[in-house]
C-alpha positions as CSV (number, residue, x, y, z in Angstrom):
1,X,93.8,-191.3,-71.4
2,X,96.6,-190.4,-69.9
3,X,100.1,-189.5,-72.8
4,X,103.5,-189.2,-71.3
5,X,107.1,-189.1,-73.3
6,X,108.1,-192.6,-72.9
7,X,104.5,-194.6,-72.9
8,X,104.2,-197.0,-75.9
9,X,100.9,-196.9,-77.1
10,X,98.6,-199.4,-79.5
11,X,96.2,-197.8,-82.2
12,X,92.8,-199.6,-82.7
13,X,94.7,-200.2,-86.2
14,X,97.0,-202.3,-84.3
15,X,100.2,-200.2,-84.5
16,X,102.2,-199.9,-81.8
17,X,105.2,-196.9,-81.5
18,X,106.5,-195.2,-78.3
19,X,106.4,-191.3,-77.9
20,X,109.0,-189.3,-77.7
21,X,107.9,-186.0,-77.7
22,X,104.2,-184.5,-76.8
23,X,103.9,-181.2,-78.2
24,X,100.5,-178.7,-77.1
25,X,98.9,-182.0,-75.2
26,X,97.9,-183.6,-78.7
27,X,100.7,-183.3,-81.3
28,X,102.9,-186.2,-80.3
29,X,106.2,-187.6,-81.9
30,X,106.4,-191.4,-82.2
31,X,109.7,-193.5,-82.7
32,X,108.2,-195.4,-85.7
33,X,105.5,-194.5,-88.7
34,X,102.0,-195.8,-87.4
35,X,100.7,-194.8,-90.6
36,X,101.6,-192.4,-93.1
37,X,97.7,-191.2,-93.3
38,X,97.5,-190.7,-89.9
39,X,100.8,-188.5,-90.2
40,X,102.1,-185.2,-91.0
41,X,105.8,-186.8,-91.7
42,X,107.4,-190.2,-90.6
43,X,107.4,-189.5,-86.9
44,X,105.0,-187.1,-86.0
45,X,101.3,-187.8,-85.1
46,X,98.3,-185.7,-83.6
47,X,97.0,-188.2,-81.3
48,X,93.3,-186.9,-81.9
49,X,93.7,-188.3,-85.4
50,X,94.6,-191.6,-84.3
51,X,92.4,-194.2,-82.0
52,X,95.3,-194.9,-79.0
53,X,93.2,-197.7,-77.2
54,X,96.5,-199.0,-74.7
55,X,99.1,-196.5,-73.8
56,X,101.8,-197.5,-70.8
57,X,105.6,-197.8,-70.4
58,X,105.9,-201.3,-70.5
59,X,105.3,-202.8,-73.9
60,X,104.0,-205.7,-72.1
61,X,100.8,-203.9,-71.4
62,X,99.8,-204.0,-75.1
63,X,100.2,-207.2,-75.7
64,X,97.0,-209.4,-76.8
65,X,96.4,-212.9,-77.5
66,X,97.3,-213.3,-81.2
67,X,99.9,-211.0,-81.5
68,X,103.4,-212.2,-82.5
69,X,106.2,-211.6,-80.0
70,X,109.7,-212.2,-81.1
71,X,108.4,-214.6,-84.0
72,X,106.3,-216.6,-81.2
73,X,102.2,-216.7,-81.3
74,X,101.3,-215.3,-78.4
75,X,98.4,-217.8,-76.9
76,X,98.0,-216.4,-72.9
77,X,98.5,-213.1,-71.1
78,X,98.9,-213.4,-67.2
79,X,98.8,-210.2,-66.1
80,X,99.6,-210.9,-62.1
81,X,103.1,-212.0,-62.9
82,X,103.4,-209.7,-66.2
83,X,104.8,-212.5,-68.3
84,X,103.5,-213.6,-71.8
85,X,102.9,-217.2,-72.7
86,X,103.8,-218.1,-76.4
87,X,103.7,-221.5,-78.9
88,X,107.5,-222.2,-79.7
89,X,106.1,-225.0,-82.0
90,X,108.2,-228.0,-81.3
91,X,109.9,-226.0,-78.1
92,X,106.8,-226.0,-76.2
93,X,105.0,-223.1,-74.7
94,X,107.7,-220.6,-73.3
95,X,107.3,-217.5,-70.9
96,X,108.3,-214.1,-71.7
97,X,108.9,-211.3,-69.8
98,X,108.8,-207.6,-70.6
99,X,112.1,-207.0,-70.5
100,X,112.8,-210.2,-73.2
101,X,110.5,-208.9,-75.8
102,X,112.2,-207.6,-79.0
103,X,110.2,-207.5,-81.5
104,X,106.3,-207.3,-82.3
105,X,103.7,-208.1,-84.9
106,X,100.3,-207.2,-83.4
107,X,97.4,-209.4,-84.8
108,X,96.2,-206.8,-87.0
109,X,99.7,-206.3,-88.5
110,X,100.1,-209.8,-89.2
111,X,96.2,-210.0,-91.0
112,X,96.6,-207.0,-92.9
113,X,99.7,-208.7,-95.3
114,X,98.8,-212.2,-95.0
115,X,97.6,-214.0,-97.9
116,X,94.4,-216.6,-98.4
117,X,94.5,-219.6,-100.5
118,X,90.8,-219.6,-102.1
């Protein structure tokens, strides 16, 4: 897989960072912590430690069903138009495009801290 400055890329862990610096083809620095354990410091990663399963320069491209995209459920990915369908709740479904998203909670994100009622 292909690793440029600029790509954001998604772990199979579900974290998603973007690089900022690539450093001897496998040392890369990320804009965010993917996962202390994975990590020699905050922002640096060697990306043969870590499982990158999407890398691309539009965050739009790592984007699955069930992730959480500015505090909206994603539910349907059309990948001709590049747009992302989310549940608003009592809004509706809306469309978002790449260059609306602000924030995201991948799937795995969201399963790892939440909490089951027995």
């Amino acid at each position: 897989m292909e690793l440029n400055v600029g790509y954001y890329i998604r772990t199979d862990k579900g974290y998603i960072a973007k690089i900022k610096q690539i450093q001897d083809d496998n040392y890369i620095f990320c804009d965010n912590v993917i996962k202390k354990e994975f990590c020699d410091s905050y922002e640096q990663c060697y990306s043969d430690t870590i499982n990158i399963i999407k890398a691309s320069y539009n965050l739009i491209d790592l984007i699955e069903p069930g992730d959480y995209v500015n505090g909206y459920k994603v539910t349907y990915i059309d990948n001709d138009s590049k747009t992302l369908r989310v549940d608003a709740f009592n809004w509706g479904t809306n469309i978002i495009e790449n260059e609306d998203i602000k924030s995201v909670v991948t799937k795995e994100q969201f399963n790892s801290v939440k909490y089951e009622v027995e």
